[in-house]
N, C-alpha and C positions, 0 to 999 in steps of 0.2 A: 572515141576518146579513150585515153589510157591513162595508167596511173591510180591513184588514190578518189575515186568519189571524194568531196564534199559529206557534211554531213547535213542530211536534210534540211531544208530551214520549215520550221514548224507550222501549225495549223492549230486555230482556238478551235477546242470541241465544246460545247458545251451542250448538257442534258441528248446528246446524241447528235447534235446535227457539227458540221466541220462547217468551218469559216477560213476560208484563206486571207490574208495579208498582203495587198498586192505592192508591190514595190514599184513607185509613182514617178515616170520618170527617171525610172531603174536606179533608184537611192533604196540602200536598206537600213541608211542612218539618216536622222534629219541632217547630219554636217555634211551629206555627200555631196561634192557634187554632179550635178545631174547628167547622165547620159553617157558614164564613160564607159568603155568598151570593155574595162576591166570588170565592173559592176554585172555589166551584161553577165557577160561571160560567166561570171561567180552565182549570179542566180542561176540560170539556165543548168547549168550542172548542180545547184542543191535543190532542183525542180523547183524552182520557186515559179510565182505568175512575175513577171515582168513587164513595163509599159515602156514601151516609146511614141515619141510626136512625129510625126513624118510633113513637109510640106515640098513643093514642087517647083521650083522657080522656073520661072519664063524660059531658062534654055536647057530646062528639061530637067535639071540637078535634084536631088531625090537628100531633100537634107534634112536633119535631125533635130527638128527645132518646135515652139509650142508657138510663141506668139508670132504675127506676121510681121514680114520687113517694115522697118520704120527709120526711115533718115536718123528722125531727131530722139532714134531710141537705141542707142548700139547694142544696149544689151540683149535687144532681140531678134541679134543673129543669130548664127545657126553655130551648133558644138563640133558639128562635124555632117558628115553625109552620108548615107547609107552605105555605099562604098566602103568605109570602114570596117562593117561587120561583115566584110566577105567570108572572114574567117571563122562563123558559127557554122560555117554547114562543117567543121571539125567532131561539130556536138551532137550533128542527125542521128547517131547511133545511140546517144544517152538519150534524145529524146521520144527515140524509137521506143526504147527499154518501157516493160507495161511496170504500171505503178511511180513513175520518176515526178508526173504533175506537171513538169515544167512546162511553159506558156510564154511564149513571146507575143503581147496586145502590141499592135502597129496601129495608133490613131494617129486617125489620116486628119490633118487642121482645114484641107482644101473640097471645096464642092465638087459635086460631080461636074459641073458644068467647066469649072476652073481644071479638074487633071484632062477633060477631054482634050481640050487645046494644048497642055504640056508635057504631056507624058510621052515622053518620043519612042522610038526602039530602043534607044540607046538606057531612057528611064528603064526601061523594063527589063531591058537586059543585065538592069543591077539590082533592080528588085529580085530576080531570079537566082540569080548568084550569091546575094547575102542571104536570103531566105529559104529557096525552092525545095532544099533538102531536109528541112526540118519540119517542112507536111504539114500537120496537123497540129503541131506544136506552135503554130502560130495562130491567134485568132486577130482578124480583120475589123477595126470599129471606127465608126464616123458617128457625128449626127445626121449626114446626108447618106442614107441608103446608097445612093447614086456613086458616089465618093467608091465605098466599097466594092461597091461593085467593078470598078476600072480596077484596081489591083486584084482582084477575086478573080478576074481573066488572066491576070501573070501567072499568080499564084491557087489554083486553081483546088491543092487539096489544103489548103489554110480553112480554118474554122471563119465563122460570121456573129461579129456582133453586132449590136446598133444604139444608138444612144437618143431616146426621145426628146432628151432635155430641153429643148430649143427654148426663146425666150417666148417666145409666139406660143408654143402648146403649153407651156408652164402658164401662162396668164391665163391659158383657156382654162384648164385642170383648175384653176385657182378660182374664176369666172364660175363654173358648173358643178364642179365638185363629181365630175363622171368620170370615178379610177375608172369604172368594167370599162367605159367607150375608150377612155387612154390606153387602154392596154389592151384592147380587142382593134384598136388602129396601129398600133406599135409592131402587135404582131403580122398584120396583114400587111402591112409596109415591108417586112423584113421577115418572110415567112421562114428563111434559111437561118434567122438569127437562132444561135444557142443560150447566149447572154445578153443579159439587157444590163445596161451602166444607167443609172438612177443618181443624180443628185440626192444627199443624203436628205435633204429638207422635203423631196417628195414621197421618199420612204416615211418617214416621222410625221407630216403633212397628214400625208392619207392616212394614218394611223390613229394622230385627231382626230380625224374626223370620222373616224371607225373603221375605216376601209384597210383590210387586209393586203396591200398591193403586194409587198412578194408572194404573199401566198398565191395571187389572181396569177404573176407569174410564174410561176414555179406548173400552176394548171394549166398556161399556156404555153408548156415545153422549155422554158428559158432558166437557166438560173439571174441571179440579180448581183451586180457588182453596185455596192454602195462607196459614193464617193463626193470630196474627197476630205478625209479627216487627216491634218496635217500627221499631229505628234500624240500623246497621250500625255495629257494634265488635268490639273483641278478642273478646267473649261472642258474637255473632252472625254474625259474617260462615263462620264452619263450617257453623252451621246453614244458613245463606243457600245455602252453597255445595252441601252436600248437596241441596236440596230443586231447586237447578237441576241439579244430576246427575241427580236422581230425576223430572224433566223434568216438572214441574209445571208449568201454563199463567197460575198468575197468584198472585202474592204480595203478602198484604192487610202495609202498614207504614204506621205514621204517619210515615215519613219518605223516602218516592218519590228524594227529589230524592239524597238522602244515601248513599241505599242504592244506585241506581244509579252515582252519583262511585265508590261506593269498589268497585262490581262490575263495571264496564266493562271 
């Protein structure tokens, strides 16, 4: 990439540990909106983490979207297709550069079982091309390990996350009150994961009830992405605040910019 850098987009530190702000759906304002290729583009180059949704339709198309096809829902078509971002691999040299941060998160909405049947050559041939050159500057997340793993074979030097959250092991977690068994399964699930993405209620949850969970992950090799806290207001900034006491390393918001003003 050429031209002027960007200026970094910032990091809460506090008492020593760093918390990134992750841009939800790649919005750094809550008025954004979500997913445009411009946003992209503008985190990536101020290293920021960025997130997008990826799902697979039946004839293979690789599109940019969160909730699944619904007739009687328009709005939960797709913004575009991965196609689109062919043009990040411009940026593989800034996210080469050591120290830049920047993170493109690809959460995947579809099971493993659902990309086996749809992923074609042709899928993979665009996941390759929007992605392939910017390495490690991608990390890979599902709730289904499986999921990950079919793009983990595209993109092979991409990072690994995984998201335990299910509604099935949250009611267990809730049932037993066993953080060390949730997170001694989470990790053996997902031995390759770097990150774990936590619903912020099982961060604060297990906190009730004494149990240090980032810290259990943090000693199981992972850092913890706490998510997702929209904006920063009277309703949120306690939350905000606790979850940088409880020294989380990355908090998914649709509004980066807002949350940082009002937590500096």
């Amino acid at each position: 990439m050429t031209g002027t850098r960007p200026e970094p987009f910032p990091d809460i530190v506090r008492d020593g540990h760093r918390t990134r702000l992750k841009w939800h759906r790649a919005r750094r304002r809550l008025t954004d909106e979500p997913f445009t290729v411009a946003r992209i583009r503008e985190g990536l180059a101020a290293g920021a983490s960025v997130e997008i949704d990826v799902r697979v339709r039946r004839d293979g198309t690789v599109e940019i979207r969160h909730d699944p096809r619904r007739w009687w829902r328009p709005e939960s078509g797709p913004v575009g297709t991965l196609a689109d971002l062919a043009d990040l691999a411009a940026l593989a040299d800034l996210a080469a550069l050591s120290g830049t941060g920047a993170v493109l998160q690809l959460d995947i909405k579809d099971s493993g079982t659902v990309l086996r049947r749809r992923m074609t050559a042709r899928s993979r041939e665009t996941v390759r091309v929007a992605l392939g050159e910017l390495g490690p500057a991608v990390i890979l997340s599902a709730g289904d390990p499986a999921a990950v793993a079919v793009f983990a074979d595209t993109l092979p030097g991409a990072a690994v996350g995984t998201d335990p959250c299910t509604r099935g092991r949250i009611r267990e977690l809730r049932r037993t009150g066993d953080v060390p068994g949730f997170v001694a399964s989470t990790v053996a699930a997902a031995p390759d994961a770097t990150t774990v993405y936590l619903d912020h209620r099982v961060v604060t949850g297990a906190a009730d009830a004494g149990s240090d969970i980032v810290a259990a992950f943090h000693a199981g090799g992972m850092a913890v992405d706490a998510y997702t806290v929209p904006t920063a207001d009277e309703a949120t900034v306690p939350l905000l605040e606790r979850l940088l006491d409880l020294r989380v390393d990355q908090i998914t918001t649709d509004d980066p910019e807002g949350v940082f003003r009002r937590l500096r």
